[in-house]
N, C-alpha and C positions, 0 to 999 in steps of 0.2 A: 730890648726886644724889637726888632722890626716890625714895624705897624701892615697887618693885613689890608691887600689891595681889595676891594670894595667890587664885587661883579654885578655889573648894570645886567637884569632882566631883561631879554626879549620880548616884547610884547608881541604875541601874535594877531597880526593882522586878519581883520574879520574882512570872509569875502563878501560882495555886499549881494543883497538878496534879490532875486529876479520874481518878476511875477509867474505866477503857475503855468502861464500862457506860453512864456517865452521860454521857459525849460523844455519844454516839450520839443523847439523848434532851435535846440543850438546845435549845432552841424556835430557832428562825429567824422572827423577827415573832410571826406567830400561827398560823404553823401548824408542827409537830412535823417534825421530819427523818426521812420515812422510808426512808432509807439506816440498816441494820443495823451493827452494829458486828463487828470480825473475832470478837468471842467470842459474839457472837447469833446463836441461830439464826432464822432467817425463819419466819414465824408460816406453816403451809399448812393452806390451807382444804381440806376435803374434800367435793369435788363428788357432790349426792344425784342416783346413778342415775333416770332418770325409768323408773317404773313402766311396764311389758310390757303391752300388751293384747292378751286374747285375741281374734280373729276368730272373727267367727261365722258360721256359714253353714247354711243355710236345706236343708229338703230339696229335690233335683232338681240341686241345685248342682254343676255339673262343678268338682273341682280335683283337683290333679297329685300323684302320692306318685313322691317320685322312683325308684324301685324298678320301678315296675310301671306308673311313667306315667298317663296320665288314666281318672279313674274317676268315679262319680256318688253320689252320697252318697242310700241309698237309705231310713235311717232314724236316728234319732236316741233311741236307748234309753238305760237307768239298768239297774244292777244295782249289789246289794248285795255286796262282796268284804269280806272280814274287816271287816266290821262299819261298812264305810267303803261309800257311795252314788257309783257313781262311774259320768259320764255318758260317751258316746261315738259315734261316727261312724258307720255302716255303711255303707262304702265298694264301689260295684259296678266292677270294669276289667272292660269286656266283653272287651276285646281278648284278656286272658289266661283268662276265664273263673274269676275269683278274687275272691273277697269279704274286704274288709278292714275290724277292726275299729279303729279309734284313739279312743284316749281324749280329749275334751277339753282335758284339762289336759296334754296331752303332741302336741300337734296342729304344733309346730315344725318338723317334714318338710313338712307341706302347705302347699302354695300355691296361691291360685287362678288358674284362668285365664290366658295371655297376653289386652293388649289386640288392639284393631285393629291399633294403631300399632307392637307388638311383632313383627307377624305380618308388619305391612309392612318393618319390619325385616328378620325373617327371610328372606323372597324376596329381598331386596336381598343378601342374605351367600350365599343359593344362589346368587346371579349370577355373584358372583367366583369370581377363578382357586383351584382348590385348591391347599393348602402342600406342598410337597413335601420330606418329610423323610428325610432320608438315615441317620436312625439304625434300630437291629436293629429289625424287623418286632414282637417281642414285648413291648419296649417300648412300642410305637408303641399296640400291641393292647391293654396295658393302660392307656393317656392314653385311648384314645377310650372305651374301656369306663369309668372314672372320668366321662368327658364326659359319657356317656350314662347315669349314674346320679345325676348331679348335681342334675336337677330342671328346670338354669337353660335355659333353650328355645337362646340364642344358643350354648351351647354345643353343643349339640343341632343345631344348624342348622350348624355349623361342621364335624361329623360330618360328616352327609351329604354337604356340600362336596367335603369332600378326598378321601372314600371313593369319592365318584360316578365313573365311569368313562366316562361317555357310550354305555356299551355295552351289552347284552344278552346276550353272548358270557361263558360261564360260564369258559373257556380266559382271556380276560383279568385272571379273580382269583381269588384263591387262596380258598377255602375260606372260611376264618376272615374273611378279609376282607370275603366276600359277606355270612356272618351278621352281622358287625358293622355294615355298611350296610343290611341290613335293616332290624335291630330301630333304626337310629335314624331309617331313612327313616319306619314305623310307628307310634313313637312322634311324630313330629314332626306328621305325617298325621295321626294321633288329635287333637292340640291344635287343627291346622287347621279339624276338620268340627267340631270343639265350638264353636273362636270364631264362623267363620265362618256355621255353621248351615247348610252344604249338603253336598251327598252324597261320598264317596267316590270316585266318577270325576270328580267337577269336582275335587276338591282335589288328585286325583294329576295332572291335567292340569296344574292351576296351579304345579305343585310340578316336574311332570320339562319342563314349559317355562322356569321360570326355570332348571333344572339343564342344559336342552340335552339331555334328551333324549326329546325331541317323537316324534322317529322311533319308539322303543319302543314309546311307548304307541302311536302308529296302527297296529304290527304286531301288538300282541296285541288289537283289538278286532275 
């Protein structure tokens, strides 16, 4: 019987081990793996703020202080305060009969003007139905006073909206409620004759006809 030849085993060679670090960083072709490894942390970049510009505005400039609503900027002075030259606004609200100073560098309340297409807006949101909200009355009174100090016109216009009652009949609302539609119906009015550039009776025409109420105005002329 022929003696069986004897088959030497292969040993498989063990690859040898890398630390966790270097796995992460061994090339694939030519370009680097970048998949982090569980002990690296991910390189973050930190994104440079783009620099604020201040606006400038000219004298005669109508813009809005959300406080007191539209005013006209009636000069543009310096004065020296400790030692520091610091320039500022001189801001006129006829409506209140109040001159306001802002400084320059602190002018982040002001905004200018609504556009046209703001204003066209706004009539569009007097047209709709007002929200009618069923929670307590003083809450309510403090959202819209918030609304009406905010600056922003649609929220302004949203006021008027809901507050509007179609009526004239002082018995329809409560007190509180009349001043609050007031001063936003007022405030709204004011930005109206600045964009628009016409008078007072044509803005409140255009204003209590998108609101519905045409009848009022023809009783009181």
């Amino acid at each position: 019987m022929p003696k069986k030849k004897k088959v030497k085993k292969i040993k498989k060679v063990k690859k040898p081990k890398l630390p966790k670090k270097a796995k992460s960083s061994i090339k694939s072709g030519d370009k680097k793996s970048s998949i982090p490894g569980p002990d690296e942390k991910p390189e973050i970049k930190k994104i440079k703020k783009q620099s604020t510009e201040k606006r400038i505005y000219n004298l005669k400039d109508f813009v809005v202080y959300p406080k007191h609503g539209v005013g006209k900027i009636m000069a543009i002075e310096k004065a020296n305060i400790g030692e520091i030259d610091i320039q500022f606004y001189k801001i006129l609200v006829e409506k209140e009969k109040l001159t306001l100073t802002v400084p320059i560098n602190q002018q982040s309340k002001l905004r200018p003007i609504a556009t046209i297409n703001q204003i066209n807006k706004c009539i569009s949101i007097l047209k709709t139905k007002p929200k009618i909200k069923r929670t307590m009355w003083s809450r309510r009174a403090q959202e819209y006073d918030q609304k009406i100090n905010s600056g922003k016109i649609y929220e302004l216009a949203e006021v008027v909206k809901d507050l509007n009652k179609n009526t004239d009949i002082i018995a329809d609302q409560s007190y509180s409620e009349r001043q609050l539609f007031e001063k936003a119906y007022e405030r709204l009015k004011s930005e109206f004759e600045a964009v628009l550039n016409t008078s007072p009776e044509e803005v409140q025409k255009k204003m209590d006809k998108a609101l519905g109420r045409t009848n009022i105005t023809e009783n009181t002329e």
